[in-house]
DSSP file (Angstrom, degrees, kcal/mol; ACC not computed):
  #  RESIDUE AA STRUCTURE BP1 BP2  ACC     N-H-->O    O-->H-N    N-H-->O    O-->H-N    TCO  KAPPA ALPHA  PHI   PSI    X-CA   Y-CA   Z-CA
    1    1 A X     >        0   0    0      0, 0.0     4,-1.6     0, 0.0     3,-0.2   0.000 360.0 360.0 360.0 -40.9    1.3    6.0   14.9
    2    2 A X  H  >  +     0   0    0      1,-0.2     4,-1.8     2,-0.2     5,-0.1   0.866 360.0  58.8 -82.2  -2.1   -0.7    7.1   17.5
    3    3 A X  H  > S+     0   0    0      2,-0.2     4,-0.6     3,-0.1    -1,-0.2   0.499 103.8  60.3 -87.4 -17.9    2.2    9.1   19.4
    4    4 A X  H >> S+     0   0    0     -3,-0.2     3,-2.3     2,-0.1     4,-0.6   0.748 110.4  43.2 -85.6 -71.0    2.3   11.2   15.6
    5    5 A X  H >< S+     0   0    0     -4,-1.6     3,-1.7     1,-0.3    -2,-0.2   0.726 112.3  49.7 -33.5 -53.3   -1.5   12.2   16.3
    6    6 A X  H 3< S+     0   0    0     -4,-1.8    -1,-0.3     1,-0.3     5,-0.2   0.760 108.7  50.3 -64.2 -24.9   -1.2   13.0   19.6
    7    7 A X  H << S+     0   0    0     -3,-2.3     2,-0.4    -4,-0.6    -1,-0.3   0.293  88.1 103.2-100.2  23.0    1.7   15.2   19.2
    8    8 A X  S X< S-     0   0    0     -3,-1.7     3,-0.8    -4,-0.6     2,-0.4  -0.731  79.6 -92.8 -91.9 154.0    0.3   17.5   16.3
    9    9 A X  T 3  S+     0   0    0     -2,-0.4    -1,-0.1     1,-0.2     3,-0.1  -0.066 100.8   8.4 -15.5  85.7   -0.9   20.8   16.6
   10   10 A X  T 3  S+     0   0    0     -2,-0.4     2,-0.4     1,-0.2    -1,-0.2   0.928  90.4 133.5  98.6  23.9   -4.8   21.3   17.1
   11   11 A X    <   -     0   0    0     -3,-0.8     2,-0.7    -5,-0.2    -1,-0.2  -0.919  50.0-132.3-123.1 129.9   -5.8   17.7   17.6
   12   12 A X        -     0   0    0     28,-1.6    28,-0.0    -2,-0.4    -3,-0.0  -0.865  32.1 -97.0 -64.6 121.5   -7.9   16.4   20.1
   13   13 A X        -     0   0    0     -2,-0.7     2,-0.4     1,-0.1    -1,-0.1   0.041  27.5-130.2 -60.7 143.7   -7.1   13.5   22.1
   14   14 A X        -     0   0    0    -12,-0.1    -1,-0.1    28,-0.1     5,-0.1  -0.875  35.1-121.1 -79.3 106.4   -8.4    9.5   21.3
   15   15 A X     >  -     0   0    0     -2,-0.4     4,-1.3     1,-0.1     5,-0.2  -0.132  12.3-118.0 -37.9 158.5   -9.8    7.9   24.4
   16   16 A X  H  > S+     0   0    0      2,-0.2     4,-1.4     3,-0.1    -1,-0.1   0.875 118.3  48.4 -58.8 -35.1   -8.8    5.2   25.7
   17   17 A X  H  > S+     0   0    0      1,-0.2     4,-2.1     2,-0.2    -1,-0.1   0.955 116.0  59.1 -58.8 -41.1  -12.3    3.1   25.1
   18   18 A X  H >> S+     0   0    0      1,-0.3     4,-0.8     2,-0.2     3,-0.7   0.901 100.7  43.2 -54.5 -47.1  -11.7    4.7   21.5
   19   19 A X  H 3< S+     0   0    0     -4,-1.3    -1,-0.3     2,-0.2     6,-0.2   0.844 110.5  64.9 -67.9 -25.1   -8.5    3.5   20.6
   20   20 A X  H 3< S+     0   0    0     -4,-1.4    -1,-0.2    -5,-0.2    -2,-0.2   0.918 104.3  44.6 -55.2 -43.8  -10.1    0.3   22.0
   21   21 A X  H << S+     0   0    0     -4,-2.1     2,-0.5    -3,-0.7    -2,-0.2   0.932  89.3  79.8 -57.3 -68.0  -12.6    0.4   19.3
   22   22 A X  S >< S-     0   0    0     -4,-0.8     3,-0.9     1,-0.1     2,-0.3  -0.426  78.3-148.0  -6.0  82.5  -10.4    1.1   16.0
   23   23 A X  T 3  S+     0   0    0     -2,-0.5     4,-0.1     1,-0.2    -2,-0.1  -0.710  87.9  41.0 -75.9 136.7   -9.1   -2.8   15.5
   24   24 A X  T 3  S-     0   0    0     -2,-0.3    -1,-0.2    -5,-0.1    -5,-0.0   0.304 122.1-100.5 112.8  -8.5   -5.9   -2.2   14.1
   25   25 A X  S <  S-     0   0    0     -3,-0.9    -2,-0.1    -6,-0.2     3,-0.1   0.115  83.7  -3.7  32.4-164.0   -5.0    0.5   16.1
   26   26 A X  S    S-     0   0    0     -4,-0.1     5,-0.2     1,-0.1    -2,-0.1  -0.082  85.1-106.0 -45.3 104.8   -5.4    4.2   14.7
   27   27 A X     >  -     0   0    0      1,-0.2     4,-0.8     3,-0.1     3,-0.3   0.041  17.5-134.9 -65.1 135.9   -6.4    4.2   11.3
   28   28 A X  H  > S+     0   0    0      2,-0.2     4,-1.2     1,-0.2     5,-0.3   0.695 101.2  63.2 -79.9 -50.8   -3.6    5.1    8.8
   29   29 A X  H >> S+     0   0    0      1,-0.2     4,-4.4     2,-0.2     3,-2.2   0.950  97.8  57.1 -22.8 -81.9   -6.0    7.6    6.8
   30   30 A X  H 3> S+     0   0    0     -3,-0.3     4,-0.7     1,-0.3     5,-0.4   0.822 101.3  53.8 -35.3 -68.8   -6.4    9.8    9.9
   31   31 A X  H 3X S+     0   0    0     -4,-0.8     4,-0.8     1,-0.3     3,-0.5   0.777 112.5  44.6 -61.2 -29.4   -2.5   10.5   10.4
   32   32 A X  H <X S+     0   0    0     -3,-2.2     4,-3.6    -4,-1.2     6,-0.3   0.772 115.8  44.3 -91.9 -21.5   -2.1   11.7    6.9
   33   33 A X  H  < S+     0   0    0     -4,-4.4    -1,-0.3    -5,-0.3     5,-0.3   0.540 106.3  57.6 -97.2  34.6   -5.0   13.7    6.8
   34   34 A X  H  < S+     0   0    0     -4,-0.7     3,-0.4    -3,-0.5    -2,-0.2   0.368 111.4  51.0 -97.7 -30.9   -4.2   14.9    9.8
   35   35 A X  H  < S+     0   0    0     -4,-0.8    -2,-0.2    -5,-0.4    -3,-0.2   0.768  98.1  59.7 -15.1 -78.3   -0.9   15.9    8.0
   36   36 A X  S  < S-     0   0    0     -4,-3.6    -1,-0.3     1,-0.0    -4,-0.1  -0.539 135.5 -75.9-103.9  59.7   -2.1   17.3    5.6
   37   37 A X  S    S+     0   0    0     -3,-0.4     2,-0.2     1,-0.2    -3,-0.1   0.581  83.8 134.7  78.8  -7.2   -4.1   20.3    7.7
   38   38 A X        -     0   0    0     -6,-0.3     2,-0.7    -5,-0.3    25,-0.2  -0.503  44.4-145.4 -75.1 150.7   -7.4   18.1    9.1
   39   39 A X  E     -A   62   0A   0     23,-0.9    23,-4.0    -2,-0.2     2,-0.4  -0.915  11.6-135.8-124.3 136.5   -8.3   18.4   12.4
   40   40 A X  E     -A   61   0A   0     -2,-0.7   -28,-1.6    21,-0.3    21,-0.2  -0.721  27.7-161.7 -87.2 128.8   -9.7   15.5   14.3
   41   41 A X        -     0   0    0     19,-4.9     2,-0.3    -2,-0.4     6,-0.1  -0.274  38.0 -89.7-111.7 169.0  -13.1   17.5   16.2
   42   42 A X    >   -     0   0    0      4,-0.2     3,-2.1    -2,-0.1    -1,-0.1  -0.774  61.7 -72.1 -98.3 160.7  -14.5   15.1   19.5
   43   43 A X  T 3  S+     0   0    0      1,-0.3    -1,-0.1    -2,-0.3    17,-0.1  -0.348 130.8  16.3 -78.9 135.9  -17.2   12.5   18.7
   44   44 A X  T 3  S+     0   0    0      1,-0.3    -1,-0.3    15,-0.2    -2,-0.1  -0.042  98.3 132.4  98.0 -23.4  -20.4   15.0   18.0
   45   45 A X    <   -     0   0    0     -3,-2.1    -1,-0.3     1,-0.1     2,-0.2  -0.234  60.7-108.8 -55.9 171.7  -18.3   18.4   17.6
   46   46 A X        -     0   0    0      1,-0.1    -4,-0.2     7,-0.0     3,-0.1  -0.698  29.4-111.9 -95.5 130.5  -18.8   20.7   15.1
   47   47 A X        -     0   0    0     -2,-0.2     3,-0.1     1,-0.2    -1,-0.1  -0.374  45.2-100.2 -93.4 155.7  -16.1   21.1   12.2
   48   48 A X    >   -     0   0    0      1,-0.1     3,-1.2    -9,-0.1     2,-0.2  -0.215  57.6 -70.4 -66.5 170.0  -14.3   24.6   12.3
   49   49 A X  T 3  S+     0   0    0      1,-0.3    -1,-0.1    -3,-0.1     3,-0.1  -0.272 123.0  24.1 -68.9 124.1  -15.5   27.2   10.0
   50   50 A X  T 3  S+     0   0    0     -2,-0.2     2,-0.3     1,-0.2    -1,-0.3   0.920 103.6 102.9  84.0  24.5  -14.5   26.3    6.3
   51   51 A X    <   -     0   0    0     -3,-1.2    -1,-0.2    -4,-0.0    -4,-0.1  -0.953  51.4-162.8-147.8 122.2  -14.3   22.8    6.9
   52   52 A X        -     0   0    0     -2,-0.3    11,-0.8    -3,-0.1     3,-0.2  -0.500  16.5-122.9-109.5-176.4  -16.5   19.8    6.2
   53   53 A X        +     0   0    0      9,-0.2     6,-0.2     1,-0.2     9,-0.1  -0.558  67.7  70.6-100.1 167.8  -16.6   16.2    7.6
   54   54 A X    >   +     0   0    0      4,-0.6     3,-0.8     7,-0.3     2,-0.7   0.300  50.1 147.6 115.5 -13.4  -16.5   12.8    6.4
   55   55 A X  T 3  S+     0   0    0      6,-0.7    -1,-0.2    -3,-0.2     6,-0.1  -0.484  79.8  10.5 -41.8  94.5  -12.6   12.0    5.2
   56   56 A X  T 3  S-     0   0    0     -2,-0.7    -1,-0.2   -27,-0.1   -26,-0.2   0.744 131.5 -72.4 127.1  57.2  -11.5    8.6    5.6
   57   57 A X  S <  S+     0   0    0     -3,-0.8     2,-0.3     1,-0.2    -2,-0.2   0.837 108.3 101.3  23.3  63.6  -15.0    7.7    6.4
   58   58 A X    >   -     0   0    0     -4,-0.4    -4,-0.6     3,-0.2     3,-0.6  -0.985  67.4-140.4-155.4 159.8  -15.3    9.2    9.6
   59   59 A X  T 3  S+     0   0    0     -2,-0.3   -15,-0.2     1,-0.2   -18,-0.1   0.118  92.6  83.7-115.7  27.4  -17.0   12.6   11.0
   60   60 A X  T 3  S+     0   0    0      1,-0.1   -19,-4.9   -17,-0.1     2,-0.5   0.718  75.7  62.0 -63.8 -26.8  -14.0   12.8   13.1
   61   61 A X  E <  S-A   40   0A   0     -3,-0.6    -6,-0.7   -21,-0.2   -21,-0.3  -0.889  70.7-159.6-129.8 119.3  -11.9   14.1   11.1
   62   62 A X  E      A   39   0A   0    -23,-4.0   -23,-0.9    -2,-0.5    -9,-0.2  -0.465 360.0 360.0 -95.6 154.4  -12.7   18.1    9.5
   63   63 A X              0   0    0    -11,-0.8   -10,-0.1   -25,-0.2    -1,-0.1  -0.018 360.0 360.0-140.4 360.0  -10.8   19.3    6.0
């Protein structure tokens, strides 16, 4: 799962201490809205313009 994240378009990279964090590994959520046109921002970024936060209960991940 995480080797689909990494290889999409416009996606930031997952640390390693991050994936370390995420029990389970990389949350299932994330890959589809990542899918479907979200972009996962770095922890504290700013979502692009026309995009808000807070999908799959994280402010990782912009729509």
């Amino acid at each position: 799962m995480l080797k689909n994240i990494l290889n999409l378009e416009n996606v930031q990279h997952i640390t390693k201490s991050e994936q370390k964090k995420i029990k389970g590994g990389i949350p299932e959520c994330w890959v589809y809205a990542i899918e479907a046109g979200c972009v996962l921002i770095p922890v504290g970024g700013t979502c692009p313009v026309n995009t808000m936060p807070g999908i799959c209960d994280t402010s990782r991940l912009c729509c």
